[in-house]
N, C-alpha and C positions, 0 to 999 in steps of 0.2 A: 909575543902576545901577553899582554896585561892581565891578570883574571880580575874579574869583578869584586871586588871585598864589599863596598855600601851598595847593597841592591837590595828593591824593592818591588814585588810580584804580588801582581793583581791577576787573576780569573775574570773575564768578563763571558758571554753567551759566545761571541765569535772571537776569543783571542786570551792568550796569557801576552799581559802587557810587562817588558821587563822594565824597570828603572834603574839606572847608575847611576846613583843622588850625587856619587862623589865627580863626576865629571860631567852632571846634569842632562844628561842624555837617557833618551829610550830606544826601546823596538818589540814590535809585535809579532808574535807566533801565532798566524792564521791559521782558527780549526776547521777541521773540515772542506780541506781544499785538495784536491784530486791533484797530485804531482807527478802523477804518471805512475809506472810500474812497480819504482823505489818504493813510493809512499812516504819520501824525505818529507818534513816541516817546513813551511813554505814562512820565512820570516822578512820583516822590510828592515829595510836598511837602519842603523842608529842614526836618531834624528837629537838636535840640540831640543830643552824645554827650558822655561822661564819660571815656571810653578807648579806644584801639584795641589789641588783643594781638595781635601777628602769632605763626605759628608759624614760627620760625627754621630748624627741618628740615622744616616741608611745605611745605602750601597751606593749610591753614585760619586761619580770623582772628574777631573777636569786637568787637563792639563794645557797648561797655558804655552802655545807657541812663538810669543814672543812679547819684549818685557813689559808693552803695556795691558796686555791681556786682550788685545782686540781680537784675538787670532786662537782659538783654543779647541779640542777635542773634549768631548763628555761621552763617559760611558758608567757604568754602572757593574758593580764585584756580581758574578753568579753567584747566587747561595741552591743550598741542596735542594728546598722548592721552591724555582726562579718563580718571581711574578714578571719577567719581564720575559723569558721566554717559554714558561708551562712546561719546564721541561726539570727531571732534576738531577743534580751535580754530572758534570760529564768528568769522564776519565780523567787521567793523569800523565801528561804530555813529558817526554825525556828531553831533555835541555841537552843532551853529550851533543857536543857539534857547533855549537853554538856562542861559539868566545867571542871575547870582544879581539873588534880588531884595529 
């Protein structure tokens, strides 16, 4: 297994989104999802991306699923008092377990 050296971690309301700029892929670590008794980190598969667009005066960001941009994800960074979910800053999620594969 490879370890991640260019990665880039966003917090959004429902997920730490990872990026591996260097092989242009991602995956999300779903919070708040009941996995049973463990209580493991319920993450999706590493998927390829084509862009990422930060917004330079918010918190929202975009990432493009393929190379013409028709196909893309938008979510938005949690900050400490969300305006997007009235809620503020959630915990700090452990990544051990979690390598690329």
């Amino acid at each position: 297994m490879e370890p991640i050296t260019d990665q880039l971690i966003f917090e959004s309301c429902n997920s730490t989104w990872l990026f591996d700029t260097r092989h242009m892929r991602f995956r999300r670590i779903l919070k708040g999802v009941d996995s049973g008794p463990t209580q493991v980190a319920v993450a999706t598969e590493w998927r390829p991306y084509f862009g990422l667009e930060v917004d330079p005066e918010g918190e929202c960001f975009s990432v493009l699923l393929n190379a013409d941009g028709s196909r893309l994800l938008r979510s938005w960074r949690h900050t400490g008092d969300c305006s997007q979910c009235g809620e503020h800053m959630t915990s700090e999620l452990a990544l051990v377990g979690l390598q690329c594969e």
